[in-house]
C-alpha positions in Angstrom: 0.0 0.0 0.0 1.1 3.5 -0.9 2.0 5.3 2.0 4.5 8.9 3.2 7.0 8.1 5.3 9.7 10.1 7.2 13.8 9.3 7.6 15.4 9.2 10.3 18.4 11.7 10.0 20.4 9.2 12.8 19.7 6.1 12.1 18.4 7.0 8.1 15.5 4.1 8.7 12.3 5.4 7.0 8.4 4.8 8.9 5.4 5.5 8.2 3.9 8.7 8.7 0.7 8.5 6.9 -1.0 5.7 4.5 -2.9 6.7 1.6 -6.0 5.5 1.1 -6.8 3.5 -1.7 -9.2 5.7 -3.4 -6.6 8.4 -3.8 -4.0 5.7 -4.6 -6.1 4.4 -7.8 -6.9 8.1 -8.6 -2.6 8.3 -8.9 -1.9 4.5 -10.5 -1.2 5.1 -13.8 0.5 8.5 -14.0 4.3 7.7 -13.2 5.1 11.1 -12.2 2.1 12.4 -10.2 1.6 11.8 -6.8 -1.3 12.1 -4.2 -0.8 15.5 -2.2 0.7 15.5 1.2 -0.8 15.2 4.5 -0.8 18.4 6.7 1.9 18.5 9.3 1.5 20.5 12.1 3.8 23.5 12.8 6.3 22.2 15.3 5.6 18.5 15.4 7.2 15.8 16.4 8.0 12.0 16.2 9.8 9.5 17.6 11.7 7.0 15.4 10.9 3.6 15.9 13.9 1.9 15.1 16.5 4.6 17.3 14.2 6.5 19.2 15.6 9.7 18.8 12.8 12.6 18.6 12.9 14.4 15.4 10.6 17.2 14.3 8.5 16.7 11.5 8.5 19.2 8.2 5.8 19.0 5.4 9.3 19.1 3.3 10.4 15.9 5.0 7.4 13.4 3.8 8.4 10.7 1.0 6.0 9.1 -1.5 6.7 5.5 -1.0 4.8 2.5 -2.6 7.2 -0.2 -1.6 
């Protein structure tokens, strides 16, 4: 499933940040170079990595397209 994901700048693992749904996903299937439109990020948010746990603020620049 499709999905945005965030890297780590420690430990450079990527997660999940947000999966698209599959409605928007078909809309995007067959169109190699357009993608569905990011999710908002809040102004000043934060995550912790999964894999490192290290806290790292969240930018809307930071969000991948991933579908692997």
């Amino acid at each position: 499933m499709p999905k945005w994901v965030v890297i780590c700048p420690m430990c450079k693992r990527q997660h999940t940040y947000a999966e698209v749904e599959n409605s928007e996903a078909n809309t995007f299937r067959f169109d190699a170079d357009a993608t569905p439109p990011k999710p908002a990020v809040q102004q000043g948010e934060k995550q912790k990595c999964p894999a490192c746990g290290r806290e790292m603020p969240i930018r809307n620049c930071d969000l991948n397209y991933s579908y692997l």
